[in-house]
Backbone as CSV, one residue per row, in Angstrom:
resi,resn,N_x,N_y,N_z,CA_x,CA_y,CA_z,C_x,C_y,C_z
1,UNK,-48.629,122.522,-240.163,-47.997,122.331,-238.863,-48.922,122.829,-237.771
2,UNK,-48.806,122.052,-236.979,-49.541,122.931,-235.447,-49.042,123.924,-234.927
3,UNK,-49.705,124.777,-234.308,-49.423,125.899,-233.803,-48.484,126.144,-232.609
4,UNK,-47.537,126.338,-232.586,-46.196,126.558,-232.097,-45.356,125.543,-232.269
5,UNK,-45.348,124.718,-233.599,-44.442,123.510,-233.978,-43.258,124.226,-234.236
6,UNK,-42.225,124.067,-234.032,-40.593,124.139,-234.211,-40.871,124.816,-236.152
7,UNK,-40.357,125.520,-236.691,-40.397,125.217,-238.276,-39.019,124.857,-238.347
8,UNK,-39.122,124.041,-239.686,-38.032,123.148,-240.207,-36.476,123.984,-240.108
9,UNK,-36.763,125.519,-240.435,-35.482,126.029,-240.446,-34.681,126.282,-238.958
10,UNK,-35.383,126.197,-238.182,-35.297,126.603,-236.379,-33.891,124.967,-236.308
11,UNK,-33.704,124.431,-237.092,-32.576,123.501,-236.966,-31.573,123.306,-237.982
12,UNK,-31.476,124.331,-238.827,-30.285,124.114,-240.010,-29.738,125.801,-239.965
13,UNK,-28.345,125.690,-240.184,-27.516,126.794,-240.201,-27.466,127.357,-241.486
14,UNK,-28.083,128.259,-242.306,-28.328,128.046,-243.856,-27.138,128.802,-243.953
15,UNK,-26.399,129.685,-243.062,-24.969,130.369,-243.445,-23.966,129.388,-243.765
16,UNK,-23.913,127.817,-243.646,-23.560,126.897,-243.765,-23.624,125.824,-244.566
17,UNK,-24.894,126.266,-245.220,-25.198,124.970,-246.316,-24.814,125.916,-247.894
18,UNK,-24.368,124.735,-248.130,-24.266,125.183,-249.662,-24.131,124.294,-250.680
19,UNK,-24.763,123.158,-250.604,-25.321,122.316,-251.634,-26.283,122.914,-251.780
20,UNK,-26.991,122.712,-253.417,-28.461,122.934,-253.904,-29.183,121.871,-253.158
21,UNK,-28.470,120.669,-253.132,-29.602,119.757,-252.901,-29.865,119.446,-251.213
22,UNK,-29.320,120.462,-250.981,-29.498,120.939,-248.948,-30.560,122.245,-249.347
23,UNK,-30.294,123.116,-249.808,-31.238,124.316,-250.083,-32.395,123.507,-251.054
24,UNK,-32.284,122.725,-251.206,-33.972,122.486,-252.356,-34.381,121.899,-251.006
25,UNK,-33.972,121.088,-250.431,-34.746,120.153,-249.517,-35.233,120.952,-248.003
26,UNK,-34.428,122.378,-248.056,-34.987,123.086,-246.623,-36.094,123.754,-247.330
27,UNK,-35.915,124.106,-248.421,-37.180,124.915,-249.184,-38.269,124.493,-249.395
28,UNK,-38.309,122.728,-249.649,-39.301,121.659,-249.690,-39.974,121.452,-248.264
29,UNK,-39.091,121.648,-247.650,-39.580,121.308,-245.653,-40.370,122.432,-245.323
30,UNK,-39.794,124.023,-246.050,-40.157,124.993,-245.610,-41.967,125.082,-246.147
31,UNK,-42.026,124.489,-247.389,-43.309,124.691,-248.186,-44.136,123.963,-247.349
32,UNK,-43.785,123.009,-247.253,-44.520,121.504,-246.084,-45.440,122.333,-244.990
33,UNK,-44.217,123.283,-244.709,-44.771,123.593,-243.323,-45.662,124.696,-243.200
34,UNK,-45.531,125.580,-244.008,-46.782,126.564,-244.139,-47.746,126.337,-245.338
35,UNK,-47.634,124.988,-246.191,-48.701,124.899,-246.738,-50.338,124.821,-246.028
36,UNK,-50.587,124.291,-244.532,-51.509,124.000,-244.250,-52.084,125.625,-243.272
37,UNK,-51.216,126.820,-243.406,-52.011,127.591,-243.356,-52.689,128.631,-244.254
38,UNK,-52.131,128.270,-245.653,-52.570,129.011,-246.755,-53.993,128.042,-247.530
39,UNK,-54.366,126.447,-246.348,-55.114,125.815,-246.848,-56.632,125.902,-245.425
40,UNK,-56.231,127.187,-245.183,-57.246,126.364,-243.393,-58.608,127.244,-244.070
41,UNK,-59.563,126.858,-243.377,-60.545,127.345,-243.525,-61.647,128.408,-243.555
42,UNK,-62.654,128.889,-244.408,-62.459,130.460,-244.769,-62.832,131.258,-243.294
43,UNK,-63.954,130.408,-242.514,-64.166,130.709,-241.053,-62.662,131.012,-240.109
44,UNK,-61.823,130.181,-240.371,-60.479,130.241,-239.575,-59.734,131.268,-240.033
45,UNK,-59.616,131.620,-241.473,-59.161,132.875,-242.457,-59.516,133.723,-241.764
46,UNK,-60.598,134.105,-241.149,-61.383,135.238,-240.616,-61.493,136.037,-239.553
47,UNK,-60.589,134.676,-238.508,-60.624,135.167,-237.353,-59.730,136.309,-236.840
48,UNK,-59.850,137.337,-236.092,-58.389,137.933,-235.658,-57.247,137.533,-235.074
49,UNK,-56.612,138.109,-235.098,-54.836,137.676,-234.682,-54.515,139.407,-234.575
50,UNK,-53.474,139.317,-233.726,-52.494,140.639,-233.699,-51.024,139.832,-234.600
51,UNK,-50.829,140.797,-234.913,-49.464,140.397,-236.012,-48.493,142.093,-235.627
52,UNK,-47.636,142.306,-235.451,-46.435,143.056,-234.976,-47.262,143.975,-234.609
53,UNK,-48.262,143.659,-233.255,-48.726,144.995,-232.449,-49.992,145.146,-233.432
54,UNK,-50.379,144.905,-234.749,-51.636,145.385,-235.830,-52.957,144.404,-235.346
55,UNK,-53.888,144.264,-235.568,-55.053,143.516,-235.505,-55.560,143.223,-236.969
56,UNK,-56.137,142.159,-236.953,-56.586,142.051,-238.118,-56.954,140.595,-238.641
57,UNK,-57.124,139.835,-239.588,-57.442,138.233,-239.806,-56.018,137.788,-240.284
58,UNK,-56.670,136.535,-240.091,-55.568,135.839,-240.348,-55.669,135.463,-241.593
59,UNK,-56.279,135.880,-242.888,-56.002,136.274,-244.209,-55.283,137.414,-244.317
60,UNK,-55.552,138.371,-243.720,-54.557,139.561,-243.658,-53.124,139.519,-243.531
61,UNK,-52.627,138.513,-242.636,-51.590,138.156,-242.441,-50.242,137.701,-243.655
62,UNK,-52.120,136.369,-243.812,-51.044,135.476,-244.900,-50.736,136.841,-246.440
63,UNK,-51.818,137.523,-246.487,-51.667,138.541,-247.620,-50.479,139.543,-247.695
64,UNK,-50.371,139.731,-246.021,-49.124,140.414,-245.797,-47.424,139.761,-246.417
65,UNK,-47.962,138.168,-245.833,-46.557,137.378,-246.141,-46.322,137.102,-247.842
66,UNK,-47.385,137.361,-248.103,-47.576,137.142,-250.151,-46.357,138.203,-250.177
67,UNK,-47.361,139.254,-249.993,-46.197,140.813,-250.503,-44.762,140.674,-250.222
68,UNK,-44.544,140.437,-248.805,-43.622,139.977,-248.708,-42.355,139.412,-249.218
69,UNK,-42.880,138.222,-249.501,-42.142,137.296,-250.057,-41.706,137.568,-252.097
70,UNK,-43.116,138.872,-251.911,-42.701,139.019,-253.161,-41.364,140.607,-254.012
71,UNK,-41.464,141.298,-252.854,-40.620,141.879,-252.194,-39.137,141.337,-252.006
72,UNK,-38.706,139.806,-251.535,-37.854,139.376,-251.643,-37.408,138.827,-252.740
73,UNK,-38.887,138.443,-254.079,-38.060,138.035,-255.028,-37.809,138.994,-255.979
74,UNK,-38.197,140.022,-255.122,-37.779,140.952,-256.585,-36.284,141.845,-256.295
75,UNK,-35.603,141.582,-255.294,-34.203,141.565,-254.955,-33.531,140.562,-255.306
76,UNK,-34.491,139.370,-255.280,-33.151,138.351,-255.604,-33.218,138.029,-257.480
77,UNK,-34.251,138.971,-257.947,-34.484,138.710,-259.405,-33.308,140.014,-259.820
78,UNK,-33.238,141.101,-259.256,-31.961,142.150,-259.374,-30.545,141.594,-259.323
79,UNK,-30.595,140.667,-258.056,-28.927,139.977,-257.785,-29.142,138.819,-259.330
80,UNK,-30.072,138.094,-259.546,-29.490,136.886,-260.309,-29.418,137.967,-261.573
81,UNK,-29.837,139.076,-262.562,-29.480,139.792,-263.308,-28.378,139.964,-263.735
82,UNK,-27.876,140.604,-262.192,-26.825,141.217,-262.538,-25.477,140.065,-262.487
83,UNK,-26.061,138.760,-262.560,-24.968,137.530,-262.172,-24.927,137.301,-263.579
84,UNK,-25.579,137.799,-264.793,-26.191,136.970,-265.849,-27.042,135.963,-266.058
85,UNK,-27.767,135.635,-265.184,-28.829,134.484,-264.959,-30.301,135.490,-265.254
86,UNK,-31.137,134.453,-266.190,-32.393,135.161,-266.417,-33.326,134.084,-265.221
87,UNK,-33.758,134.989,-264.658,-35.344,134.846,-263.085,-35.888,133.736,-264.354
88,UNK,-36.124,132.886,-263.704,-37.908,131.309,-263.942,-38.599,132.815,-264.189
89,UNK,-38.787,133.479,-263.862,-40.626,134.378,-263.980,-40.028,134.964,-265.416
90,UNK,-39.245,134.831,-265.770,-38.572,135.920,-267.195,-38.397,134.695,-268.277
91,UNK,-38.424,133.558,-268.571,-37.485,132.489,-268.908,-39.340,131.875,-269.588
92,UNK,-40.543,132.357,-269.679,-41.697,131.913,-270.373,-41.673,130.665,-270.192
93,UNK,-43.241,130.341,-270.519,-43.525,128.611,-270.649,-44.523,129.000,-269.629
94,UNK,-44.680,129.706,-268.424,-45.189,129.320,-267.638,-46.452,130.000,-267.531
């Protein structure tokens, strides 16, 4: 996406959706849209950005949003547990 494009979720109420096949398809829009900055270039990787007041590249960033995100799945790998559902990352093959 270009830089200050709308992202896909800035128009769906997700407190509201509750089909899977509404949540697969915002999740699919969502990938769409930050795939092309986990693909930009290592010169562009490099450059600085401020990110909440910090300085730093804009690999730093995306490294930040890794943790992140991985941070969130490891809450939502606690909730599906305790639902009886075994986490995709627990479930092998992969």
């Amino acid at each position: 996406a270009e830089p200050g494009a709308a992202a896909p979720a800035e128009k769906a109420d997700f407190e509201k959706t509750t089909s899977k096949a509404a949540m697969v398809q915002a999740i699919k829009e969502a990938v769409a849209y930050c795939d092309p900055a986990y693909r930009m270039e290592e010169m562009k990787a490099m450059e600085e950005v401020t990110f909440f007041g910090n300085k730093g590249s804009r690999l730093w960033v995306l490294i930040f949003n890794v943790t992140h995100d991985s941070e969130h799945y490891g809450n939502l790998v606690t909730y599906l547990r305790t639902k009886g559902v075994v986490p995709p990352s627990s479930q092998g093959g992969m």
